[in-house]
C-alpha positions, 0 to 999 in steps of 0.5 A: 887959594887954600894952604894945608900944613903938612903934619908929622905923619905926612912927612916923607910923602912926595908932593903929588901923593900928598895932593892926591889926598888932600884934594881927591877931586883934582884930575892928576893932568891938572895936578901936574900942571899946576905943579909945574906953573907955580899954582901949587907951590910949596913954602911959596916956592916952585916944587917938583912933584917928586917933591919929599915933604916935611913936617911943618911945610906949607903946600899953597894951591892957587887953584879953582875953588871947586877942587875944595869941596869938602867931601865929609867921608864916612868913617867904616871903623866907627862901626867896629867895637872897642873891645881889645885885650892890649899887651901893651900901649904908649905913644907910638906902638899898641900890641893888641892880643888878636882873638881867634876869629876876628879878622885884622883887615876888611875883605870881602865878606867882612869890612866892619869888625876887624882889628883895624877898625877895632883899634882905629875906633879906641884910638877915635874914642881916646882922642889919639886919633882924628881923621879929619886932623889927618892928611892920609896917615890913620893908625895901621898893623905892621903884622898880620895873623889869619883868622883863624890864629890868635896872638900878638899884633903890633899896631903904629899909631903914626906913620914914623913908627909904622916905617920902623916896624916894617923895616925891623919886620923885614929883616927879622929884629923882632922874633915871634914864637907860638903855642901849638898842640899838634896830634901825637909826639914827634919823635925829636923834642926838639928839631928844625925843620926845612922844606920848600912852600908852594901855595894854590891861591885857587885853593888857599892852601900851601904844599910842602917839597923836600926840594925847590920847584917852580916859585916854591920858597924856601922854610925854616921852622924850629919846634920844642916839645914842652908837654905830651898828654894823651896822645897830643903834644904842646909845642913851641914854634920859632918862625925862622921864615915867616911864609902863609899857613907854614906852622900849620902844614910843616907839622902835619908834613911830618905827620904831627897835624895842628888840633883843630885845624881844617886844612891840614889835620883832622877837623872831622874827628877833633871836633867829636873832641870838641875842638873846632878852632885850630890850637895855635897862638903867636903868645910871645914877641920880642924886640930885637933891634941889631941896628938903632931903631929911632923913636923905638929905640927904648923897645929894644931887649923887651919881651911882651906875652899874651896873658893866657892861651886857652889851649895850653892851659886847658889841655896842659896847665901852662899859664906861659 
């Protein structure tokens, strides 16, 4: 017999999910069997596999000892480096200000240095994060940024603020703005801009529609000129929908393309300028809870900003 106590960040996880992870080797018919003749009980009573467990519950397998066999895994995200520039740290919440080019998750070029396995390993090294103490939870991103943008990226360190952050996500509470310099001026200093987004995964690009056809969604992006020089613009951008590369073709729709960027502007000509990255930053994000936000409460009305976007202070003089 072997007994797991179930911790703060596996509270909420339904019993077969919880001994999946404790015990990958268990075939799920065996799981399920032992479930329901009593081998694994939970507080030393019958459970349901769809069981919701909670903090401080103790989950008791009766079963062979085989299924025990510790597998000590290799943890990839110790292979990544510590460097971060963190916004802003405390118990629950990391905002790191991702640098252009790095890549927030694995894929399959890249696995070793990425924000999650940066964060992971800081949060390792500090002591606020062990694995082997952990039943499934490890810290996690609740937003993400293309790699080839800069800016704020919101980490949770255990699993009741990750839930917030995505729920708050999801329906908007926390606004994003970004910098971008675009070629030329728009004819408004200040406009909203709708459409309709299609994406070609095939080519990993996204085309813009004055109406809704097929699985285009709709978009709303708003925009404020904040400075002009020559014949490039400093903008401010409000996500009012948050759909992939949508900053980035919605200007170059209305002829005012990202400095920069490859897929929608002008890459060949700018990079005679020396611009080879594309000049656009999420620098600014706010909380802004219109329903209570649990643990994260306290966060609600705060306002974080990158401490220096090269672009705009390079191009502009704008420290933000």
């Amino acid at each position: 017999m072997k007994s797991f106590v179930v911790g703060k960040n596996d509270a909420g996880r339904r019993l077969d999910k919880f001994i999946k992870q404790v015990m990958p080797t268990l075939p799920s018919s065996l799981m399920y069997r032992y479930i329901r003749t009593k081998h694994i009980k939970v507080n030393r009573k019958k459970a349901e596999i769809s069981t919701k467990l909670t903090e401080g519950d103790v989950v008791e397998a009766w079963i062979s000892d085989e299924f025990f066999v510790d597998v000590k895994p290799k943890y990839e995200f110790l292979s990544a480096p510590t460097a971060l520039d963190i916004v802003y740290e405390d118990e629950n919440i990391i905002l790191v200000d991702k640098k252009q080019g790095v890549l927030v998750h694995p894929d399959d070029k890249e696995y070793r240095d990425t924000l999650i396995g940066r964060i992971q390993h800081y949060l390792y090294d500090k002591g606020e994060f062990n694995p082997d103490a952990e039943n499934g939870f490890g810290p996690a991103l609740a937003n993400r940024i293309d790699r080839g943008t800069g800016g704020i990226v919101i980490a949770a360190k255990n699993a009741e603020s990750l839930r917030i952050l995505c729920d708050k996500i999801k329906e908007r509470e926390i606004d994003k703005q970004y910098l971008a310099v675009v070629h030329g001026t728009p004819a408004k200093k200040e406009a909203t801009l709708e459409g309709f987004l299609e994406k070609n995964e095939s080519k990993n690009k996204v085309y813009l529609k004055s109406t809704r056809e097929g699985d285009a969604l709709s978009i709303k992006t708003r925009y404020r000129v904040l400075a002009t020089k020559n014949n490039l613009s400093l903008i401010e951008v409000d996500l009012l929908t948050g759909r992939t590369h949508q900053i980035r073709a919605h200007m170059a729709s209305i002829g005012h393309p990202l400095l920069g960027d490859g897929k929608y502007g002008k890459l060949a000509a700018d990079k005679k300028l020396g611009f080879t990255r594309q000049a656009l930053y999420s620098y600014k994000l706010t909380f802004n809870f219109t329903a209570d936000g649990g643990i994260l409460e306290y966060l609600n009305g705060k306002t974080f900003t990158v401490k220096r976007v090269w672009f705009a202070e390079e191009l502009f003089g704008f420290k933000g």
